[in-house]
N, C-alpha and C positions, 0 to 999 in steps of 0.2 A: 381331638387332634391325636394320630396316630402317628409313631414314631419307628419306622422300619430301620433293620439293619442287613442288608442283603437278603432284602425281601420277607425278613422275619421280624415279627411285631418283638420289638425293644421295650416301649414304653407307651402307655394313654395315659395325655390330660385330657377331663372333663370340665368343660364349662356352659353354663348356662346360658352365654351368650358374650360376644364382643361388642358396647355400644358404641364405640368411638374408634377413631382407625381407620389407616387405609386396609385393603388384606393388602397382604403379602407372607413371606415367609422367613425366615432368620434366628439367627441361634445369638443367645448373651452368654460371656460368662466361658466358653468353651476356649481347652487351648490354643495357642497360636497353631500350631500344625494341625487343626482340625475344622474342615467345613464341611457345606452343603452342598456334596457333588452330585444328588439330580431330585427335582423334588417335581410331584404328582398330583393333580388335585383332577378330582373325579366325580361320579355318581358314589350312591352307594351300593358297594357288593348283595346282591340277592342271591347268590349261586352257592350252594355248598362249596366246599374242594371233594375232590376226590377220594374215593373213599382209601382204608390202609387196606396193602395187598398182605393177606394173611399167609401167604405163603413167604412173606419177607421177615413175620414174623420169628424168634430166636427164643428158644425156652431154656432155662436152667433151672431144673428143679432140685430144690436140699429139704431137707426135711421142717423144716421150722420157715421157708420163704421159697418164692421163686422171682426166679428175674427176667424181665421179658426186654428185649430190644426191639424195636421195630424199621424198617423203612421209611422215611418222612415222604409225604405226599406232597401233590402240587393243588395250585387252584386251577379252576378253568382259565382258557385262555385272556376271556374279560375281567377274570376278578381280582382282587387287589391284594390278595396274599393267605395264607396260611396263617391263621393267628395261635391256634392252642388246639390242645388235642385234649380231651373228655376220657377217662379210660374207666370204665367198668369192669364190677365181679360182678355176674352174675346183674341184676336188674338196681345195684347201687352203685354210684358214682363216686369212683375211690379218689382219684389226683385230677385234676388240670392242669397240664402240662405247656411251657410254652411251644412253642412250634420248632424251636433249635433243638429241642430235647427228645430225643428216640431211644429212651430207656425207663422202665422203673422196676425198683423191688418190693416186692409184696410182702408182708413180714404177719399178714393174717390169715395164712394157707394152715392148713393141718398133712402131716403126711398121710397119702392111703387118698386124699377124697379129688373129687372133681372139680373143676369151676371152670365156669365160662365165660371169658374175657372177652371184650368189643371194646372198639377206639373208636370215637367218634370227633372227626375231625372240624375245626370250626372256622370259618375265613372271619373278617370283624363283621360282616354283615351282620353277625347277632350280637355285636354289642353294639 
């Protein structure tokens, strides 16, 4: 069960299975001023999202970090959302980021050298 919040993945429970029950859907436990105003039940997402436009990309480089901002992407029009984003140095996988977050700092830079950053965007299809 996936848990959006204006379209960006909030929360997942895993379960191995529901034996007993009707479906449905419903929140316990939540304030009085707080429901469920539109809920979605579907396929599963197969489709990437779109990739990050690198030119939205923001660099700040200091000597000892750099800090990158990005643009958030969308999914395709079928798909079910933006869940986290993968950010690479170079061919190792630094952070997984959630999907509301378009920033990180990198605190493993050296001054003087190069590297080469890729975001790799992930809808829940792959979870």
């Amino acid at each position: 069960v996936f848990v959006l919040v204006n379209d960006a993945m909030y929360m997942a429970q895993y379960s191995v299975g529901i034996p007993v029950g009707q479906p449905g859907i419903g929140a316990r436990e939540t304030p009085s001023d707080s429901s469920i105003a539109q809920a979605a039940l579907g396929p599963r997402d197969r489709a990437a999202p779109n990739p990050v436009d690198l030119a939205s990309v923001a660099v700040a480089a200091f000597p000892n970090r750099v800090d990158l901002r990005w643009q958030g992407v969308t999914d395709d029009v079928n798909g079910t959302g933006v869940y986290q984003y993968t950010v690479y140095r170079g061919t190792t996988g630094l952070w997984g980021f959630m999907a509301w977050e378009d920033s990180i700092s990198d605190p493993g830079v050296a001054a003087g050298q190069s590297y080469g950053t890729t975001w790799k965007p992930a809808c829940r299809a792959a979870w």
